[in-house]
C-alpha positions as CSV (number, residue, x, y, z in Angstrom):
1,X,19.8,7.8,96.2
2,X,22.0,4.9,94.7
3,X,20.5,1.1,95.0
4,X,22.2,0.7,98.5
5,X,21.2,4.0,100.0
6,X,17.7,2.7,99.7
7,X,18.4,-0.8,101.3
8,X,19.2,1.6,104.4
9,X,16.1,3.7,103.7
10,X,13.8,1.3,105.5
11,X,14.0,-0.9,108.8
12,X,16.5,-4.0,108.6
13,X,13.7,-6.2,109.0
14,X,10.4,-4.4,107.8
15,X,10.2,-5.9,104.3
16,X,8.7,-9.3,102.9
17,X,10.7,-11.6,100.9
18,X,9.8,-10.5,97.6
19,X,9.7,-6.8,97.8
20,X,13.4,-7.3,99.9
21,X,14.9,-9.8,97.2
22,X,13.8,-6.9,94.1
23,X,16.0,-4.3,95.9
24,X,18.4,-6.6,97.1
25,X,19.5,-8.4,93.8
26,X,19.1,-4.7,92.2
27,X,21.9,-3.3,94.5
28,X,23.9,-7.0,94.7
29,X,24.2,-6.5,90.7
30,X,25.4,-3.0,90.1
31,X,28.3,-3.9,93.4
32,X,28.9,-7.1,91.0
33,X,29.5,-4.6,87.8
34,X,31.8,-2.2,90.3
35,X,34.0,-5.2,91.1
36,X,33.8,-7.1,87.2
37,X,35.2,-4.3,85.8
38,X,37.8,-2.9,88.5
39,X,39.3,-6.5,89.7
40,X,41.0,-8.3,87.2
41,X,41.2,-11.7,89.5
42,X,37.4,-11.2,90.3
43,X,36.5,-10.7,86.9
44,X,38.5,-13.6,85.7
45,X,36.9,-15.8,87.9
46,X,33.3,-14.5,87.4
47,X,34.0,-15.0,83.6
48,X,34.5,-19.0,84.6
49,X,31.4,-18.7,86.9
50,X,29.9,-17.8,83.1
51,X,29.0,-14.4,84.8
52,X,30.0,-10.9,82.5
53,X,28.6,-7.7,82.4
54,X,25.4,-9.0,80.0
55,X,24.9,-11.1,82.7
56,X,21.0,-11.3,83.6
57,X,19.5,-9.2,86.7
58,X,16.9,-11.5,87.3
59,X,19.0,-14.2,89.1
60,X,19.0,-16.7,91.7
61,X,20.9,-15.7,94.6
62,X,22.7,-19.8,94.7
63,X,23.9,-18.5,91.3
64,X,26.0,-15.2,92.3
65,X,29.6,-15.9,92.0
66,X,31.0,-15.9,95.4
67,X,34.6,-15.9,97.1
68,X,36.4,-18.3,99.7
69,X,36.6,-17.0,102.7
70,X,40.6,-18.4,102.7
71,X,41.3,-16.0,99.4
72,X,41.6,-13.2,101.4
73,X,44.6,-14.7,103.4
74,X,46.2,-15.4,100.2
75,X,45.8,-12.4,98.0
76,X,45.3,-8.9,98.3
77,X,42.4,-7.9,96.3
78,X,41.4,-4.2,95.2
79,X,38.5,-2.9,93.0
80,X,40.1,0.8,93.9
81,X,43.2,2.1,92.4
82,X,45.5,2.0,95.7
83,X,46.1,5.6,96.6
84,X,42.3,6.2,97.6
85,X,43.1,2.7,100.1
86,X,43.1,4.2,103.6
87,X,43.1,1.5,105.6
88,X,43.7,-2.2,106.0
89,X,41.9,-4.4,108.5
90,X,43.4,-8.1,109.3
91,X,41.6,-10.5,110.9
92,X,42.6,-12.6,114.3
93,X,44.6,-15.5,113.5
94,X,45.3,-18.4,116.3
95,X,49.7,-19.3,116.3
96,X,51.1,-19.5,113.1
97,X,47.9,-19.3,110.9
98,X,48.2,-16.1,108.3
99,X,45.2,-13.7,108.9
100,X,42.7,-11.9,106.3
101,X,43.3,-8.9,105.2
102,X,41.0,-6.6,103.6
103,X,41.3,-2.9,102.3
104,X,39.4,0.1,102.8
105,X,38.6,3.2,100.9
106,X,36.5,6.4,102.4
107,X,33.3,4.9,100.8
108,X,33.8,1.7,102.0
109,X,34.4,2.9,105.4
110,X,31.3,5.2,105.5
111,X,29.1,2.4,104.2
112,X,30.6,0.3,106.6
113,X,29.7,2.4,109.5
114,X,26.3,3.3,108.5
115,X,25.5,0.2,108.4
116,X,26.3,-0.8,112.1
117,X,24.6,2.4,113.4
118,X,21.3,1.4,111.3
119,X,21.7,-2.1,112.4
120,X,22.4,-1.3,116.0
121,X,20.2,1.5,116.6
122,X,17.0,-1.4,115.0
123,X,17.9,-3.4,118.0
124,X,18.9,-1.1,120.8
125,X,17.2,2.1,120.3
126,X,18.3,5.3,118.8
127,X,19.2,7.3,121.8
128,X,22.8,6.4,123.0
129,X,23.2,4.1,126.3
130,X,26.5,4.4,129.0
131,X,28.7,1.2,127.3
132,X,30.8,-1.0,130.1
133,X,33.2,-2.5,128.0
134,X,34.8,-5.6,128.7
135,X,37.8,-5.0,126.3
136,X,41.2,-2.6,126.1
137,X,40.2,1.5,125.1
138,X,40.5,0.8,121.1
139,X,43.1,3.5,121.4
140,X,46.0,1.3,122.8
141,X,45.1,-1.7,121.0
142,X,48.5,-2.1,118.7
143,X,48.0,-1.0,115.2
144,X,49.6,1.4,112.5
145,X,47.9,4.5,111.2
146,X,47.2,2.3,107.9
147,X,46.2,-1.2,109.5
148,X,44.3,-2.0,112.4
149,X,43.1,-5.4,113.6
150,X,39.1,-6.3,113.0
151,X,38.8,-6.4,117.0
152,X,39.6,-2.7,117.2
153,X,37.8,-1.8,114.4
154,X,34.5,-3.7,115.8
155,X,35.0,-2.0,119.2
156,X,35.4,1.3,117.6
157,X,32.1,0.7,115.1
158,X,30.1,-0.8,118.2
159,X,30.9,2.3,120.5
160,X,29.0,5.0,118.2
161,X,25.6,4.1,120.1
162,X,28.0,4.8,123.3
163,X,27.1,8.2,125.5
164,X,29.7,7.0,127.7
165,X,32.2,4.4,127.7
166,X,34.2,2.9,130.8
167,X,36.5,0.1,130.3
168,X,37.3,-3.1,132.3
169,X,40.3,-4.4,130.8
170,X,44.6,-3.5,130.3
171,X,47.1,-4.9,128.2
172,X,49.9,-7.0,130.2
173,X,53.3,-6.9,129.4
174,X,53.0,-10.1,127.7
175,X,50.1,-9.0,125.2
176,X,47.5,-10.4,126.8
177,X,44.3,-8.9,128.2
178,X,43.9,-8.4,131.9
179,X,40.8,-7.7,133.4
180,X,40.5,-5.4,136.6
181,X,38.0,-6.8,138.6
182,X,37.4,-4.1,141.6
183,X,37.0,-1.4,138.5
184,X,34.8,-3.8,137.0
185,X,32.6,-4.1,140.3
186,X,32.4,-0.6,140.7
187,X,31.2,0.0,137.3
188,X,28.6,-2.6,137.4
189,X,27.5,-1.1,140.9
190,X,27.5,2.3,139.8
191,X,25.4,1.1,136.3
192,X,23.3,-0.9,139.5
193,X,22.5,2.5,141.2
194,X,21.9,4.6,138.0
195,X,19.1,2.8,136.6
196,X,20.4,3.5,133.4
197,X,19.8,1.0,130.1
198,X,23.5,0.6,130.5
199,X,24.8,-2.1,127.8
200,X,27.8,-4.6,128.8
201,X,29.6,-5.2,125.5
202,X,32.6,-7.4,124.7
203,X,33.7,-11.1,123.4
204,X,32.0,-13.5,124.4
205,X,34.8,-15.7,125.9
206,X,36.2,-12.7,127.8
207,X,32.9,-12.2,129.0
208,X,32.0,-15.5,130.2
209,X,35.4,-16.4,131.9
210,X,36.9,-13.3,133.1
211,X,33.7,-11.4,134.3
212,X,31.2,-13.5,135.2
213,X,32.5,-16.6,135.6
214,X,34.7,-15.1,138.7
215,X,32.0,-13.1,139.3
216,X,30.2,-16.1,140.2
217,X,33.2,-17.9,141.9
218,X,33.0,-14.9,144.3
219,X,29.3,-15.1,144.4
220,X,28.7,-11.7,143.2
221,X,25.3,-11.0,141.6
222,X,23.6,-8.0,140.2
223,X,20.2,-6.8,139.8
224,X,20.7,-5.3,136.0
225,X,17.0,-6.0,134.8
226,X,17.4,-2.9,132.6
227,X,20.4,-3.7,131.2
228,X,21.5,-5.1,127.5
229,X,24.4,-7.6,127.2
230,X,25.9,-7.2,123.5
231,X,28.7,-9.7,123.0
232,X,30.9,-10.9,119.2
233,X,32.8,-14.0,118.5
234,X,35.4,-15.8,120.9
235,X,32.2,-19.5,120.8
236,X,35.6,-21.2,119.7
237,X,37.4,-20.8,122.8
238,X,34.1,-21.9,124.6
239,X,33.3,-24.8,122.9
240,X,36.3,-26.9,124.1
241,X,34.6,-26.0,128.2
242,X,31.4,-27.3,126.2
243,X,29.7,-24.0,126.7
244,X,26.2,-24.1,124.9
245,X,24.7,-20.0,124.2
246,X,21.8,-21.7,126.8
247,X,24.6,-21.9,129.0
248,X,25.8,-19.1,128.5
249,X,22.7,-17.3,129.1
250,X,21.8,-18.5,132.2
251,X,25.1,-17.8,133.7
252,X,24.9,-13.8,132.3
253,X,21.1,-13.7,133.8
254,X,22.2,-15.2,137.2
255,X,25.4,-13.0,137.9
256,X,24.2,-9.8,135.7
257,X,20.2,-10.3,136.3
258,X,19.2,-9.3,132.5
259,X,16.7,-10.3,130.8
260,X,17.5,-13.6,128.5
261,X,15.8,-11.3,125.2
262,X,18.2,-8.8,126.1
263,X,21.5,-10.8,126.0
264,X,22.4,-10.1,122.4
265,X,25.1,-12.7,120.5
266,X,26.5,-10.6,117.5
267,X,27.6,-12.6,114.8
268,X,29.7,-11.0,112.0
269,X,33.3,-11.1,110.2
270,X,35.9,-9.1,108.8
271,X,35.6,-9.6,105.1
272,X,32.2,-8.3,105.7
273,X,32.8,-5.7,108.4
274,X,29.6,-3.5,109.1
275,X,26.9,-6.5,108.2
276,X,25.5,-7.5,111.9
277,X,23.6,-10.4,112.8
278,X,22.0,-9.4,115.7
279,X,20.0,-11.6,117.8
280,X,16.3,-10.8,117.9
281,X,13.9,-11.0,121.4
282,X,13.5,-14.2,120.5
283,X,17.1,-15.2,120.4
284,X,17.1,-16.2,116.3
285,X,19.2,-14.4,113.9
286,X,17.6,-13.0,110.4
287,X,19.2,-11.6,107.4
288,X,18.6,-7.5,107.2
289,X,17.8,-5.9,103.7
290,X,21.6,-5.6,103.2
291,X,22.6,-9.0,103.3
292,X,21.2,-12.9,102.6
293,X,22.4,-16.3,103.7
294,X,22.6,-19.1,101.7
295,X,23.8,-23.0,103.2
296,X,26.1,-24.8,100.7
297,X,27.1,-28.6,100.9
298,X,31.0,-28.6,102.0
299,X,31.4,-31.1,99.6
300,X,29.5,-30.4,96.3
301,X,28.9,-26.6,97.3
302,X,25.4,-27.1,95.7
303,X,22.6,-25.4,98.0
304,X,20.9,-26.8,100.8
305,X,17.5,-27.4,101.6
306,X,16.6,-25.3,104.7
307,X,17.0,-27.1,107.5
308,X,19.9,-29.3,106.6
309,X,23.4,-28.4,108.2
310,X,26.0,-27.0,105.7
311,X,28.4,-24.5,104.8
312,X,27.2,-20.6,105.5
313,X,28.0,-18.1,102.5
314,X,26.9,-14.5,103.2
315,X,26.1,-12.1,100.8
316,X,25.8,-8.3,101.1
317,X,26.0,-5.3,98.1
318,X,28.1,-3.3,101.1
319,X,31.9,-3.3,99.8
320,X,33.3,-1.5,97.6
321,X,36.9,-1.4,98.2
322,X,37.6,-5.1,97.4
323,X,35.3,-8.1,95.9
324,X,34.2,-9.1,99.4
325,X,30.1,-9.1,97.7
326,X,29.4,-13.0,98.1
327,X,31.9,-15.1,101.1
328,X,31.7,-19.0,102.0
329,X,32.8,-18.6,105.2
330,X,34.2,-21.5,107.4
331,X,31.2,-21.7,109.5
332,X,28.7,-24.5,109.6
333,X,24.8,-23.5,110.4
334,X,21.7,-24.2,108.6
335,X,18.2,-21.6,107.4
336,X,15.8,-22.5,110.2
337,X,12.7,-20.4,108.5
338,X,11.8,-17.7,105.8
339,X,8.6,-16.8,107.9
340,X,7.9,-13.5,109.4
341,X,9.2,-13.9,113.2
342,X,7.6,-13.7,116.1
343,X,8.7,-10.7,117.1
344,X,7.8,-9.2,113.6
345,X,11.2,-9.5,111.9
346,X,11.6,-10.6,108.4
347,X,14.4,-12.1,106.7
348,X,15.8,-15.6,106.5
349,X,16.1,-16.9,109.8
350,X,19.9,-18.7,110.4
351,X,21.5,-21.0,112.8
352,X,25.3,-20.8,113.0
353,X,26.2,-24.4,114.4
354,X,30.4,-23.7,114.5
355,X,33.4,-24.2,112.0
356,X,33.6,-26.5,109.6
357,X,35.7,-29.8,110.6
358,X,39.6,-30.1,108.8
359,X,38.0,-33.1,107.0
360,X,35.8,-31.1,104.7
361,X,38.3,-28.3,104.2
362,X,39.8,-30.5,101.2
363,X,36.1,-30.8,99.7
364,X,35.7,-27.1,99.8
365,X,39.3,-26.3,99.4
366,X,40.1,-28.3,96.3
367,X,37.1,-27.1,94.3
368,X,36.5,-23.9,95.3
369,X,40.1,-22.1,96.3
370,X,42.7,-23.5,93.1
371,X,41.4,-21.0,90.2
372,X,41.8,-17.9,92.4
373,X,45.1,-19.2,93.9
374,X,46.2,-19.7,90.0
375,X,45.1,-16.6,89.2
376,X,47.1,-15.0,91.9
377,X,50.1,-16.4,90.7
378,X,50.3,-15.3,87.4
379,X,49.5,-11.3,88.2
């Protein structure tokens, strides 16, 4: 069993601290070496960082040398030679901003979805639930045998703990997303009837203003007290309606009628497909034993004391197609505890408190971004 097979051998959240941070840094090391010495731009950069292959093991997490989210927009990076690359993943960009774009080998892939099922299967059991999806059958969403967007690939991942799938939603003629309310009435009626732990999965902007929102409008309710609401990204296009996740909440609980510990906001991104940050029963996400969080200033990118707001980086020993081991994403949130939960999950407890303003992108920008953009011009 190699150091991140046995990350996966327990439960996500079963381990203390100091037993978790043993494994963790044991596996984050070796993914370091795989990446040091088959990425030439990664290596170069690490070798600045003052990190090379007699590095330490025993290090401090703030200390791992870790990647701008924005690098991935502006360089293809590989740590496999390119004919075992089978596929490419881009991210969703808004109007005339370029995506991130990621490659994937078999390994990668297979690590990727193990993951999500161990992750999933934590939170909603392991016996597969009927899945009403509130997005386009991943099979006509546009996308090359090679290259497929993040969004189909997340649809695809999440739909493994599926027994059954019906979908709610077509492609118009102008590329958007249409929903189709009477076959989503009749699914939820028919989920009503069955008694069934059905699970209502989608983004969380499609679900808030094309279901339930004109769900409400209509005033449609449903009695779905066994249900589980799983909903990804999309806060972005709610935040400018000044939709809080409280909000949110109650408006899924009045139309649907599920319980508020069972509406579950996933949090993840594509340079780290298959890492999940699930919310727990008590509505607080935690680092699993495949992943940490660290909060970096946006302007001095030194570490955070828990509790103050900063910068998220995300770490996780999962990929091992391309250096994507340690990302400062865009998103602003803070560590809200290291205790044991109340719910008996362990891990760091994290806020996510939304994207960064275009006033600290220089700060980060500036410091963080120029040696790998330098580097990418000279290869």
């Amino acid at each position: 069993m190699d150091s991140y097979e046995t990350l996966l051998s327990v439960p996500p959240h079963s381990i203390n601290q100091i037993e978790k941070n043993k494994l963790f840094k044991k596996a984050l090391f070796e993914n370091f070496l795989h990446h040091y010495t088959n990425c030439l731009p990664y290596q170069k950069l690490c070798i600045k960082r003052g990190w090379n292959k007699g590095h330490k093991t025993d290090f401090n997490l703030e200390e791992f040398p870790y990647l701008p989210v924005e690098i991935f927009k502006d360089m293809h990076l590989t740590s496999v030679s390119n004919e075992n690359l089978v596929r490419t993943l881009q991210s969703s960009a808004t109007s005339g901003q370029i995506p991130s774009t990621v490659s994937l080998d078999n390994a990668t892939r297979n690590r990727q979805m193990k993951t999500l099922i161990w992750l999933l299967a934590n939170r909603l059991g392991k016996d597969r639930r009927p899945f009403l999806v509130m997005d386009v059958d991943p099979k006509n969403i546009k996308a090359t045998q090679h290259k497929i967007s993040a969004r189909a690939a997340a649809v695809r991942g999440f739909l493994t703990a599926a027994s059954s799938v019906s979908y709610c939603m077509h492609e118009a003629l102008d590329g958007e997303i249409e929903i189709n309310l009477q076959q989503l009435l009749n699914a939820l009626e028919e989920a009503q009837n069955s008694g069934k732990k059905v699970v209502i999965f989608g983004y969380t902007y499609v679900l808030y203003i094309y279901a339930a929102k004109k769900l409400s409008e209509k005033d449609v309710k449903f009695n779905l007290s066994n249900a589980t609401l799983l909903h990804l990204g999309g806060w972005k296009k709610l935040q400018s309606q000044a939709v809080s996740k409280e909000s949110f909440n109650k408006l899924m609980n009045n139309v649907f009628g599920i319980k508020t510990k069972n509406i579950i906001d996933c949090y993840g991104f594509t340079e780290q497909l298959g890492v999940l940050y699930l919310d727990g029963e008590d509505g607080i996400k935690r680092t699993s034993m495949v992943s940490e969080v660290i909060v970096r200033n946006p302007v001095t990118l030194q570490p955070c004391m828990d509790g103050e707001e900063g910068l998220l980086e995300f770490l996780t020993p999962l990929p091992l197609s391309y250096p994507g081991s340690a990302i400062l994403t865009d998103d602003v949130g803070r560590i809200i505890s290291r205790e044991k939960g109340n719910d008996g999950r362990q891990g760091t407890a994290f806020e996510i408190l939304g994207r960064r303003k275009k006033s600290e992108i220089r700060g980060c920008g500036d410091i963080l971004s120029q040696s790998m953009k330098t580097i990418g011009k000279k290869l």
